[in-house]
N, C-alpha and C positions, 0 to 999 in steps of 0.2 A: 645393694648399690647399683650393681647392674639392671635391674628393674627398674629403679628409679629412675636410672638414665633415659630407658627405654621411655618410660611414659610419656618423663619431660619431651622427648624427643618426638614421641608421636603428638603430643600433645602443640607441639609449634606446630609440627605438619599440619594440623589440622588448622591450626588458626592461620596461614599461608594461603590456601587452601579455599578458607570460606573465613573470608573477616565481617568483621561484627556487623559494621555499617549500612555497607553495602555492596552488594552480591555481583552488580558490575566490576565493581573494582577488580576481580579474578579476571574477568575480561581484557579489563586495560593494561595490567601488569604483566598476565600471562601463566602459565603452571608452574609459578617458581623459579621462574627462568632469569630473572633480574638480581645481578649482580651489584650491592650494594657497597661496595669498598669503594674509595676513591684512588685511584691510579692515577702514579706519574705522566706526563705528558713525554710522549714517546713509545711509552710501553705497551703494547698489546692489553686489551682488556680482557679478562678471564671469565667466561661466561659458566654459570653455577650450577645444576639444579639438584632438590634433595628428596628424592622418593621412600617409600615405603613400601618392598614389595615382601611374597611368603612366595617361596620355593616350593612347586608339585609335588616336591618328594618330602615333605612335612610344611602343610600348609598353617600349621599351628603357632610355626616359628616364623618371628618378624625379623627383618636384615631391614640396615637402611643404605640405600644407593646414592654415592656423588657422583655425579657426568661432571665432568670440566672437559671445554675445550673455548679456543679463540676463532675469532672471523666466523668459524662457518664446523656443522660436527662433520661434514666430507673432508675437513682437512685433517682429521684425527680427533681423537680426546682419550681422555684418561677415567678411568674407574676405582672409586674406594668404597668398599664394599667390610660394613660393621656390623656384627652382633652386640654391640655395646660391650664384648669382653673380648671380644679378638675383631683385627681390622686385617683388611687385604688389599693389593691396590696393583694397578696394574695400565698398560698403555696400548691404544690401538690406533696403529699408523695409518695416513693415508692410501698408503701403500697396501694395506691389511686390506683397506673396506673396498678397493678396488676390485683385489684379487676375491675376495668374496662374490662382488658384485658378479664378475665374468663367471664363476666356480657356478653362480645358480644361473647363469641366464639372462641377468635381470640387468635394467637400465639402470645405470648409475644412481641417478638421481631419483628415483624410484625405492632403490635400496636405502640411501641415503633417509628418505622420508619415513621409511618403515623402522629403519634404528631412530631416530626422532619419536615416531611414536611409544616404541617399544621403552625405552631409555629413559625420555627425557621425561613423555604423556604416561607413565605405567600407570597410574593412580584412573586416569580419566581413559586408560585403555584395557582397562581389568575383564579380565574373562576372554579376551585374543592374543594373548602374548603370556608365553611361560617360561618361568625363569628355574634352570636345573642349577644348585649348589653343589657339588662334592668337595669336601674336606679331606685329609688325610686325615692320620691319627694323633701327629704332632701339632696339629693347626699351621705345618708349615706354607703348606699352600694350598688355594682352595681353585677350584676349576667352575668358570663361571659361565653358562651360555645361556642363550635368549631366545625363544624360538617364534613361529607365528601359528597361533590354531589355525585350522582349517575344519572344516564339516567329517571329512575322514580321515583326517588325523593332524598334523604338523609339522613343518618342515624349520630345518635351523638357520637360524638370521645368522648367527656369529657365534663364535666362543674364543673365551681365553685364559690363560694359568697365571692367579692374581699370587704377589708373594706377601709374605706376612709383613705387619707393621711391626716395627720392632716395640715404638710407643703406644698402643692402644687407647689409653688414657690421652693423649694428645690430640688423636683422632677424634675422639667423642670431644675433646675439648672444642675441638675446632667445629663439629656436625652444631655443637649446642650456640656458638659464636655465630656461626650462620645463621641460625634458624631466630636469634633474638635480632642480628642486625634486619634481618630480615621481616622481621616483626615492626622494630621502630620504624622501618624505611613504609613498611605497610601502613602504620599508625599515622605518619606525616602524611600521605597521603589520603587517609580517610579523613584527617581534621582537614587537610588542604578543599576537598571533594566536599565536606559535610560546611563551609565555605561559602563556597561555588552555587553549593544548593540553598543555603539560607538565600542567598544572593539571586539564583532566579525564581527563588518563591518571591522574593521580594518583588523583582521586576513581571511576575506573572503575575501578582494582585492588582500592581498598576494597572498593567495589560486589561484583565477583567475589567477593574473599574471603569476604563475608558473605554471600553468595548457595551459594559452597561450606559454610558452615557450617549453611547453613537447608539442603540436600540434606541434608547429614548427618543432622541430627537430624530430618529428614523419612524419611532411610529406619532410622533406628534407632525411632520411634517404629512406622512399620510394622512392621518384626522383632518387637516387643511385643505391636502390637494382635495379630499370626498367632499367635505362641505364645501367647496368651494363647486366641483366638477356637477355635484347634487343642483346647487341653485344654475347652472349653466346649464344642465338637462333637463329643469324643467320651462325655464324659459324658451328652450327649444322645443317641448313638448305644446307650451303656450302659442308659442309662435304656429307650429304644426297644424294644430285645431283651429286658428284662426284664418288660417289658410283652407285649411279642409271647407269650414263652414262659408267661406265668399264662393269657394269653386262651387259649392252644392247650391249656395244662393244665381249661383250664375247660370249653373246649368237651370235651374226650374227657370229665370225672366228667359234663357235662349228659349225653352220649351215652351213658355205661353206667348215666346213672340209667334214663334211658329203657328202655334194653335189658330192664333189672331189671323194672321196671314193666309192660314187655310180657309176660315172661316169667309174671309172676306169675297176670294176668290170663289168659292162656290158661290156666296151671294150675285157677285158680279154675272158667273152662268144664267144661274136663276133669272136675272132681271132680264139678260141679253135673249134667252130663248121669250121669255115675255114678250118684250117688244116685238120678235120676228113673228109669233101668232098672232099680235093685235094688226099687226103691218098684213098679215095676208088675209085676215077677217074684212079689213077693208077696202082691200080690193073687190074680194067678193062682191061685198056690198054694191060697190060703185061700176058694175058690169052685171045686170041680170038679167038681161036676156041674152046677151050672147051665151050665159050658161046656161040658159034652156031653149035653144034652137037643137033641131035634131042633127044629130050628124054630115047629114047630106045639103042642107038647106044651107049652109052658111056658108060654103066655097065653092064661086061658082065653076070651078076646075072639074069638078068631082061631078060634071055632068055626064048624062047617061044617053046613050044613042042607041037605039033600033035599027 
């Protein structure tokens, strides 16, 4: 029987732990950490969690750990600590983790977070933190500490002398009550989430579709602006060449006005030096003896005296 308790018992942990669904969900909930009962309005709410740890000194042997505390685990909590055939249980005051805190050194709240992990995370903090069991011989009390690994060696977070339950059976009744309220409240939540996600698959196929339909008409509005931008570039291409071909037409009529203009002009020399040889030919003509008188004969200045 006590096996069978055990299983079951390990067997919620695990589905706590890692539900079927989906794997966020551990995230959103937390390690176990939510309290499923409904509480009076007034009453402090009692905050839960239910581990599985093995003791260094027979790692062979499963114990299961409840933490309870309220507001905050710096204000204290309580520990019930079962092998499914004997339970122990025991309380540690604010007052305790204080005096702790200062005994190592250590900042409060620092402390504080290190029992958190140890305690609340054992499962997700496995292979850093070791848990020492001594029993006595009667099962009447068992001595419970917690410690933190380090590289060479370990130093002790806390300890404390758990006394025995007197119902056992009660104990596990109650780890098993947990561990299925726990389960349903898990369950409502997955259907809730499994939901949620029909729901934005839903609104993601939308999404797509109208995301395919704005492609569309993003790339049919390009195919228009090209055809469009196409006949506009070559009309300016048209335009271009037409342009090109008057400037080239223009520059050759400026280059043979020139040529003309050169042309004429030297003719005009040509003709002008003409005239000035035929005009001193006939002079020539029209005076021939004064250009054959000798030198001295023809002025009579240039006469000569003895």
């Amino acid at each position: 029987m006590p096996l069978f308790l055990e299983s079951l018992i390990a067997k919620a942990l695990f589905q706590l732990s890692t539900p079927k669904y989906f794997i966020f969900l551990f995230l959103l909930t937390g390690a176990q950490t939510v309290d499923f009962l409904k509480w009076p309005a007034g009453i402090e709410k009692m905050e839960k969690t239910l581990n599985r740890i093995h003791p260094v000194s027979d790692p062979e042997a499963t114990y299961f750990l409840q933490v309870s505390w309220e507001k905050d685990l710096g204000t204290g909590f309580s520990l019930l600590l079962s092998d499914c055939q004997c339970a122990w249980t025991g309380k540690v005051s604010e007052a305790d983790i204080s005096r702790e805190a200062a005994d190592m050194e250590m900042d409060r709240e620092k402390y504080v977070e290190e029992l958190r992990k140890a305690l609340i995370a054992a499962e997700e903090s496995a292979g850093r933190y070791n848990f020492v069991i001594s029993r006595d011989e009667q099962n009447k009390a068992c001595h419970f500490s917690y410690e933190r690994n380090l590289k060479d060696g370990s130093f002790r977070l806390g300890s404390l002398k758990l006394q025995e339950v007197p119902s056992p059976a009660e104990v596990v009744k109650e780890l098993i009550g947990y561990c299925l309220d726990s389960l349903a409240k898990l369950q409502a939540k997955t259907e809730h989430l499994q939901r949620e996600n029909e729901k934005l698959f839903c609104n993601w196929s939308d999404v797509e579709k109208r995301l395919e339909k704005c492609v569309e008409a993003k790339e049919e509005l390009e195919a228009d602006l090209y055809s469009r931008f196409v006949v506009v570039l070559n009309e300016k291409k048209a335009k271009i060449r037409n342009l090109q071909k008057l400037l080239s037409e223009a520059r050759e009529s400026t280059g043979d006005a020139k040529c003309s203009r050169d042309s004429i002009a030297t003719t005009q020399v040509v003709i002008k030096r003409e005239d000035n040889y035929d005009a001193s030919t006939d002079e020539e003509s029209e005076n021939p003896a004064g250009a054959s008188l000798p030198s001295g004969e023809g002025n009579p200045d240039n006469s000569v005296f003895l």
